[in-house]
C-alpha positions as protocol buffer text, in pm:
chain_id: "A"
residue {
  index: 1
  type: UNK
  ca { x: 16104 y: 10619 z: 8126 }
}
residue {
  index: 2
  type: UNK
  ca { x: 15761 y: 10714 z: 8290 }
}
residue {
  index: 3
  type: UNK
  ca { x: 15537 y: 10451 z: 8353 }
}
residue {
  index: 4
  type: UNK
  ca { x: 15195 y: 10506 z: 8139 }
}
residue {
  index: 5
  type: UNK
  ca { x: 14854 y: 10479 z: 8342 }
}
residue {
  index: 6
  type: UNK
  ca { x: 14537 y: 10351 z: 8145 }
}
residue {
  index: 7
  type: UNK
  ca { x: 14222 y: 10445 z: 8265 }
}
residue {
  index: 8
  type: UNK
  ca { x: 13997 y: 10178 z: 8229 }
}
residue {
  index: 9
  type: UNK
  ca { x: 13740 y: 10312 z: 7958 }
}
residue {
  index: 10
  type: UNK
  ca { x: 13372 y: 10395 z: 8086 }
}
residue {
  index: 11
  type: UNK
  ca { x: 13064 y: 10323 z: 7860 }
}
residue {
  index: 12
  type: UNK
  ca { x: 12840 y: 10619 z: 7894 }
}
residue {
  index: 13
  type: UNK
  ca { x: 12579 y: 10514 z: 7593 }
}
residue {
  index: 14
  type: UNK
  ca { x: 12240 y: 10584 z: 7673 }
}
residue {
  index: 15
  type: UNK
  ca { x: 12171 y: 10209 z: 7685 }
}
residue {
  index: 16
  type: UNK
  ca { x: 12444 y: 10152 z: 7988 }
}
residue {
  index: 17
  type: UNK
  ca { x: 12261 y: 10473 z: 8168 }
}
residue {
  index: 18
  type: UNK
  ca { x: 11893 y: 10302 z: 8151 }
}
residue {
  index: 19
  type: UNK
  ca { x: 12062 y: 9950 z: 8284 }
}
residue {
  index: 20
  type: UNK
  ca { x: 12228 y: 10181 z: 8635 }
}
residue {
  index: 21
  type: UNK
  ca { x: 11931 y: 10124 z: 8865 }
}
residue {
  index: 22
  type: UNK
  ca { x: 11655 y: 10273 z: 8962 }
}
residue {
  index: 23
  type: UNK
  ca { x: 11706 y: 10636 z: 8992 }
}
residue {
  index: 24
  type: UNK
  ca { x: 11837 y: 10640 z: 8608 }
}
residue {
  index: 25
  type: UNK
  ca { x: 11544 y: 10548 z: 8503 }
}
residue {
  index: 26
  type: UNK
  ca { x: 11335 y: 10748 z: 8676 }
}
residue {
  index: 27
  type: UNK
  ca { x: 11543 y: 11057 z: 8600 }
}
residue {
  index: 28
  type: UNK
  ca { x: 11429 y: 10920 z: 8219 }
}
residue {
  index: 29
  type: UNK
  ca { x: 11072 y: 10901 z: 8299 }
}
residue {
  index: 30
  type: UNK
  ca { x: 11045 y: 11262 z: 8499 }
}
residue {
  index: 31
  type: UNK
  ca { x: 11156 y: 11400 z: 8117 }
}
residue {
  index: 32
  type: UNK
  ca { x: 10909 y: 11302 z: 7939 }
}
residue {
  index: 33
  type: UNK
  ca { x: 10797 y: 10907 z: 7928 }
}
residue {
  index: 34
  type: UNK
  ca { x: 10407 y: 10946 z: 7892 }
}
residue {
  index: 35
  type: UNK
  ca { x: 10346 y: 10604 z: 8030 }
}
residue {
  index: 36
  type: UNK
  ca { x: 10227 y: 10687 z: 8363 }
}
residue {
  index: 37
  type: UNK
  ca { x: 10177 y: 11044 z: 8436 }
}
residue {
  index: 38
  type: UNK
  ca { x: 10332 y: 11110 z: 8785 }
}
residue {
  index: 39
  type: UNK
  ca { x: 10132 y: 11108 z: 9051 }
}
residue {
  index: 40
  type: UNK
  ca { x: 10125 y: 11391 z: 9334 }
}
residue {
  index: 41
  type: UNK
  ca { x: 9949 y: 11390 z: 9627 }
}
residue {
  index: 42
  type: UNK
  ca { x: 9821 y: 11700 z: 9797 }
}
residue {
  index: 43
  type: UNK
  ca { x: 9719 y: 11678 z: 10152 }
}
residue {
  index: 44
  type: UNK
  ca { x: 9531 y: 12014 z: 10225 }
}
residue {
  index: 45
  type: UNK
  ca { x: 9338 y: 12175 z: 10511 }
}
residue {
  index: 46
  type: UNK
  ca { x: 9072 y: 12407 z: 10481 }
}
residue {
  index: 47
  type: UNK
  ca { x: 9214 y: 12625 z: 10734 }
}
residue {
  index: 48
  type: UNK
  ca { x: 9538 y: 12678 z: 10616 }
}
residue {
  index: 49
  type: UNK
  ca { x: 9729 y: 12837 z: 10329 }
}
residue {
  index: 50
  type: UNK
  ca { x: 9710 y: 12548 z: 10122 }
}
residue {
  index: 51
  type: UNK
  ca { x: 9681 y: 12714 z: 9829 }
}
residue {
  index: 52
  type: UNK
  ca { x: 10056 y: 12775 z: 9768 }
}
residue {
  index: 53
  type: UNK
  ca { x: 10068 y: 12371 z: 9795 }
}
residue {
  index: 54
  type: UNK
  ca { x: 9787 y: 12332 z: 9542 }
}
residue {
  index: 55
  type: UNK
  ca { x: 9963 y: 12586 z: 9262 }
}
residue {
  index: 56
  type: UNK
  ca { x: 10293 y: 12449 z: 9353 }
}
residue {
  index: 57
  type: UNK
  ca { x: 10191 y: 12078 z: 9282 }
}
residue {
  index: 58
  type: UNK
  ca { x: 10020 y: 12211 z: 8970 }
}
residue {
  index: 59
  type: UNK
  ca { x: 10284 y: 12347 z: 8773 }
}
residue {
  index: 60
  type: UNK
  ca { x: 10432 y: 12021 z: 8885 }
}
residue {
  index: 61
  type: UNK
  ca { x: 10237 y: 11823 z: 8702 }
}
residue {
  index: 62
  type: UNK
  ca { x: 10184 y: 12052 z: 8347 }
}
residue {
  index: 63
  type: UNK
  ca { x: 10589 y: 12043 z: 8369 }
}
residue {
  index: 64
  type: UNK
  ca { x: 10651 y: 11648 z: 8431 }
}
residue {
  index: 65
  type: UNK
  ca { x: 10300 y: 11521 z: 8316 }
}
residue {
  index: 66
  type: UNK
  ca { x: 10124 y: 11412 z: 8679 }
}
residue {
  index: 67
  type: UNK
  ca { x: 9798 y: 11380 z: 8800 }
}
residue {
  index: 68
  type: UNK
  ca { x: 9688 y: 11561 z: 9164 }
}
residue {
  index: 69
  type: UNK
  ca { x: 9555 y: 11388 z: 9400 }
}
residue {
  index: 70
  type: UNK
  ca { x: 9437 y: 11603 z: 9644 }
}
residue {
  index: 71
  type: UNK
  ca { x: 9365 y: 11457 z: 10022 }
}
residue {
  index: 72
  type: UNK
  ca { x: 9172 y: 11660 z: 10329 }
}
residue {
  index: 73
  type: UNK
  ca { x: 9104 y: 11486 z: 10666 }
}
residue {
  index: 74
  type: UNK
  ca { x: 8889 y: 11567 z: 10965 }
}
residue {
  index: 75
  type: UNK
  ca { x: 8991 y: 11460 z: 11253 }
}
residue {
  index: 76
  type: UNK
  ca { x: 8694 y: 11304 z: 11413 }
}
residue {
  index: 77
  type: UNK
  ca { x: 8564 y: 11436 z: 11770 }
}
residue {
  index: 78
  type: UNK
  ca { x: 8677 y: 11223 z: 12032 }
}
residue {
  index: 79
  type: UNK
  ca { x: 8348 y: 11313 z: 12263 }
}
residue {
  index: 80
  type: UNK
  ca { x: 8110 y: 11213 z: 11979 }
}
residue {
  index: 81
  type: UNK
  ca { x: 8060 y: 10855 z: 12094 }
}
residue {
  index: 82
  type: UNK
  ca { x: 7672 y: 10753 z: 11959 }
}
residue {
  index: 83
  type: UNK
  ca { x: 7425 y: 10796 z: 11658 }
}
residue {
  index: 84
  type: UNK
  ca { x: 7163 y: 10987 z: 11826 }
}
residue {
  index: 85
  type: UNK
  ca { x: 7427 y: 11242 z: 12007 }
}
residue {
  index: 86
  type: UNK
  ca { x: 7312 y: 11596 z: 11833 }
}
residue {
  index: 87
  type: UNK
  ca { x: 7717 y: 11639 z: 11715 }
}
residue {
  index: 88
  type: UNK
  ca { x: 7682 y: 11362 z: 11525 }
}
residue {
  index: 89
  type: UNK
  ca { x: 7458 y: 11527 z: 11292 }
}
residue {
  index: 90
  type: UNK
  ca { x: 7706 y: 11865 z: 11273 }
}
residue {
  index: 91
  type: UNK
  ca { x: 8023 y: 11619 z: 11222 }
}
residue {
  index: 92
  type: UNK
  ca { x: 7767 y: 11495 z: 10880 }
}
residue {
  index: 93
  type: UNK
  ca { x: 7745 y: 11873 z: 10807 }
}
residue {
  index: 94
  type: UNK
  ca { x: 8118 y: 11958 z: 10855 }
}
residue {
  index: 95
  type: UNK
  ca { x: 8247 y: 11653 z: 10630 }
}
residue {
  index: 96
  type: UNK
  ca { x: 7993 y: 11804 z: 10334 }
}
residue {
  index: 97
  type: UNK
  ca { x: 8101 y: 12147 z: 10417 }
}
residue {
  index: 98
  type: UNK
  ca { x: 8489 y: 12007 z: 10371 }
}
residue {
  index: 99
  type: UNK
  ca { x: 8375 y: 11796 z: 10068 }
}
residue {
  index: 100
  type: UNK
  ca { x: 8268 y: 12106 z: 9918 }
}
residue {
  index: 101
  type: UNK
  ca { x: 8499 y: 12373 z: 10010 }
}
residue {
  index: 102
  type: UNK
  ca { x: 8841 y: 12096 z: 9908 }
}
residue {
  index: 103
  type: UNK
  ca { x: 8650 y: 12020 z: 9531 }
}
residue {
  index: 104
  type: UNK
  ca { x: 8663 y: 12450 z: 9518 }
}
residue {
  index: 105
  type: UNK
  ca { x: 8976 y: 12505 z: 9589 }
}
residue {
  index: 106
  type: UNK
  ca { x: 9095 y: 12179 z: 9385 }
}
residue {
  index: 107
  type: UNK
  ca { x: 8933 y: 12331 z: 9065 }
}
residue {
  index: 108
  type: UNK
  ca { x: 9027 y: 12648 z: 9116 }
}
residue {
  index: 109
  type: UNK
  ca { x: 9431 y: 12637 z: 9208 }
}
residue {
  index: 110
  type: UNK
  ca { x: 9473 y: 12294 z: 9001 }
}
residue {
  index: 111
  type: UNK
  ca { x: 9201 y: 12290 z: 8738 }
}
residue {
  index: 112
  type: UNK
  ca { x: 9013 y: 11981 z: 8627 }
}
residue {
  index: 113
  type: UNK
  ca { x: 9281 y: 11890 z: 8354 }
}
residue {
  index: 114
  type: UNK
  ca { x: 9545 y: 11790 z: 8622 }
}
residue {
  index: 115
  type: UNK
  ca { x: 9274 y: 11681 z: 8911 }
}
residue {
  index: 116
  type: UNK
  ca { x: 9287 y: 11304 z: 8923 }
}
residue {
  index: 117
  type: UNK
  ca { x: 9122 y: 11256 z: 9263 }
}
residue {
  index: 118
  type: UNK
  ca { x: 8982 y: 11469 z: 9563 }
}
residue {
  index: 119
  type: UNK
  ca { x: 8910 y: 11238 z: 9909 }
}
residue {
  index: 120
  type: UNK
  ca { x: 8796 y: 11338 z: 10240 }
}
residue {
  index: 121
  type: UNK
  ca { x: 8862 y: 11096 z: 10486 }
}
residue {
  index: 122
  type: UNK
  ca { x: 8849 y: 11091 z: 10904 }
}
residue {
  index: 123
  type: UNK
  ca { x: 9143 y: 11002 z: 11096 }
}
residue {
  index: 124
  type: UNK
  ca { x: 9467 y: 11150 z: 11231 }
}
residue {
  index: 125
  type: UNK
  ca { x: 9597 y: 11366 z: 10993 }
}
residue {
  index: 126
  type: UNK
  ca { x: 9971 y: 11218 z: 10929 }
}
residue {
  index: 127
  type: UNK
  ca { x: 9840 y: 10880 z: 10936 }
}
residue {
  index: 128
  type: UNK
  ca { x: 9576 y: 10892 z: 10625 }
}
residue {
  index: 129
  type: UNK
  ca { x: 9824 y: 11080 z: 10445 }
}
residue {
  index: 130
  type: UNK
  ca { x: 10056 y: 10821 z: 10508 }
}
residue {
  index: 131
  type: UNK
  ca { x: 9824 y: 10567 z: 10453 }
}
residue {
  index: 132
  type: UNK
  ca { x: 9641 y: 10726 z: 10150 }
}
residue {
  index: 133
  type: UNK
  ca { x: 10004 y: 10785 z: 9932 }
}
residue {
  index: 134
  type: UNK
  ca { x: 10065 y: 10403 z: 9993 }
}
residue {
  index: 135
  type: UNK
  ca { x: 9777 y: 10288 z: 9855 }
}
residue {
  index: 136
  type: UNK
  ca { x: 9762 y: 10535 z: 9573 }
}
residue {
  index: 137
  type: UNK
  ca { x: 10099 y: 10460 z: 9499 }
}
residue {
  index: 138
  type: UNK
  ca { x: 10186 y: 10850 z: 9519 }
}
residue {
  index: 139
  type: UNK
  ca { x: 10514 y: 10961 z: 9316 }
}
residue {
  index: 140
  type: UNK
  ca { x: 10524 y: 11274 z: 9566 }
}
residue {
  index: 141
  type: UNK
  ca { x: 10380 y: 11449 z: 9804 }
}
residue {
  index: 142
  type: UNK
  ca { x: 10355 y: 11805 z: 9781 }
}
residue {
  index: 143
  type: UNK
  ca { x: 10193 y: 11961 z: 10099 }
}
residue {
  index: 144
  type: UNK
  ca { x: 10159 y: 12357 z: 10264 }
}
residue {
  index: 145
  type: UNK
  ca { x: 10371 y: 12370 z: 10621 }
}
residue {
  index: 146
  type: UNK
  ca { x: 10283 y: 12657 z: 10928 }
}
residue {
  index: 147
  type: UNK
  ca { x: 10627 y: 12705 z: 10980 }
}
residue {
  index: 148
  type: UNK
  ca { x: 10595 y: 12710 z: 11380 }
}
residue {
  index: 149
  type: UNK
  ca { x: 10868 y: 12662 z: 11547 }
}
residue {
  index: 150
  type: UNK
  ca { x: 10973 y: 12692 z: 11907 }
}
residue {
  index: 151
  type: UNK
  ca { x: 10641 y: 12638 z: 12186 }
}
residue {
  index: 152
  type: UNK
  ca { x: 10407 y: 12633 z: 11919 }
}
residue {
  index: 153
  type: UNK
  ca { x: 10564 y: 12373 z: 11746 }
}
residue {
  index: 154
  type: UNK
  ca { x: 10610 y: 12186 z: 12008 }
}
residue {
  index: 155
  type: UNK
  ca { x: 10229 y: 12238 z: 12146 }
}
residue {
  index: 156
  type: UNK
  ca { x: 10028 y: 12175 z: 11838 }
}
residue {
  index: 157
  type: UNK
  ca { x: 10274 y: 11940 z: 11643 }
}
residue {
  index: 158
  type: UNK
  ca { x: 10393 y: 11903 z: 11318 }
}
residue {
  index: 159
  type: UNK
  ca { x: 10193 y: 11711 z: 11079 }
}
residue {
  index: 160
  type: UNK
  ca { x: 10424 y: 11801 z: 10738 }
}
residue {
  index: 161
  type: UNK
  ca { x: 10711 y: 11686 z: 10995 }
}
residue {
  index: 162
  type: UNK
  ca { x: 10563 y: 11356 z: 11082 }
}
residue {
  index: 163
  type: UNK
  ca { x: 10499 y: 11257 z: 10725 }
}
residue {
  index: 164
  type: UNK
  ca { x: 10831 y: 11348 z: 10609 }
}
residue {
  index: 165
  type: UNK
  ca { x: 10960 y: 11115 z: 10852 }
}
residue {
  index: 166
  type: UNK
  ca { x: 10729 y: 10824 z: 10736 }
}
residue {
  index: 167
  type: UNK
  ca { x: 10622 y: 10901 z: 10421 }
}
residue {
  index: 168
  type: UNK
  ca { x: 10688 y: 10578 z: 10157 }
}
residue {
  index: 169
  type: UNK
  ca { x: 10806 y: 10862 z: 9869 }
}
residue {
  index: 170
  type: UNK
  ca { x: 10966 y: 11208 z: 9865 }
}
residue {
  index: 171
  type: UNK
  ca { x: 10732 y: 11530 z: 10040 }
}
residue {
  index: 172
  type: UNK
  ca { x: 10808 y: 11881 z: 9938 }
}
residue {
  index: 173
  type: UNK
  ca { x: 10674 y: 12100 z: 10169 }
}
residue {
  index: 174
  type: UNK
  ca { x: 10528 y: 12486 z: 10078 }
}
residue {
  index: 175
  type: UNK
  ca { x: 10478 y: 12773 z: 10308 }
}
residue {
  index: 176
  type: UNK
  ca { x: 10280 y: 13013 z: 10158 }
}
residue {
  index: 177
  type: UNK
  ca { x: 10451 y: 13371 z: 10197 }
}
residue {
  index: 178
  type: UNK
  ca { x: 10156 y: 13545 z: 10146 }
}
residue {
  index: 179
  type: UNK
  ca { x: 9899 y: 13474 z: 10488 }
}
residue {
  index: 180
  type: UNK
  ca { x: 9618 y: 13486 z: 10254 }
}
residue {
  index: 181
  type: UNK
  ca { x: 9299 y: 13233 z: 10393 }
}
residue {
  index: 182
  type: UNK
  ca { x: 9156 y: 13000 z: 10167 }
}
């Protein structure tokens, strides 16, 4: 006579997914719990192709129901030290020129339906976006990488590289295939 194994039964109702933790029920929410619309940051520079992270983060949010965020930051000039120095009045003139140029590309490759937010703010680049998808509470962060690698990289940095490491939610990072400027 063969000995007879029970499996111990499993309750896979809907209720006992919801009560598994966290990622359950965010798994729930990502299909389609209108609560609170997700919330994706986009940190973008004028200078590069962030207009792959812009439509990517876009479709994003018409798929799971988010708001963009979108982030730029100047880095300030370390030689500009006083109010009546002359750069002082072209760093004034850059930040508008930025202010203008992010809201453009914003409401084109997003569109004011999905734009929550644009900021431009002045600091090292991985720490405001660090700092900025804290105190937004960001879902995601959704921003355009160089793809450098080798001397480059290790020259000029990586700013997509440092926030993955840091970052307080997940970061998907876009390279835009195309080399088109903004």
């Amino acid at each position: 006579m063969k000995p007879t194994h029970t499996k111990a039964s499993r309750d896979v109702s809907p209720a006992s997914r919801s009560q598994r933790g966290p990622r359950a029920s965010r798994r729930q929410e990502l299909k389609g719990n209108k609560a609170k619309p997700l919330s994706i940051l986009v940190p973008i520079d004028i200078f590069d192709p962030s207009r792959a992270a812009l439509e990517f983060a876009a479709d994003f949010a018409r798929r799971y129901g988010g708001r963009v965020l979108v982030l730029s930051v100047i880095q300030p000039d370390p030689f500009v030290r006083s109010e009546r120095n002359p750069l002082v009045a072209s760093q004034k003139t850059l930040r508008d020129r930025v202010v203008f140029k992010v809201s453009d590309l914003a409401k084109r490759h997003v569109g004011e339906d999905l734009l929550e937010k644009i900021l431009v703010q002045s600091g090292k680049p991985f720490e405001k976006i660090i700092e900025t998808a804290r105190a937004l509470k960001a879902d995601f962060i959704v921003m355009a990488t160089h793809g450098y690698t080798g001397l480059k990289h290790m020259l000029l940095g990586s700013t997509a590289e440092r926030v993955i490491r840091f970052a307080p939610c997940p970061v998907m990072t876009v390279r835009d295939q195309g080399g088109r400027e903004p």
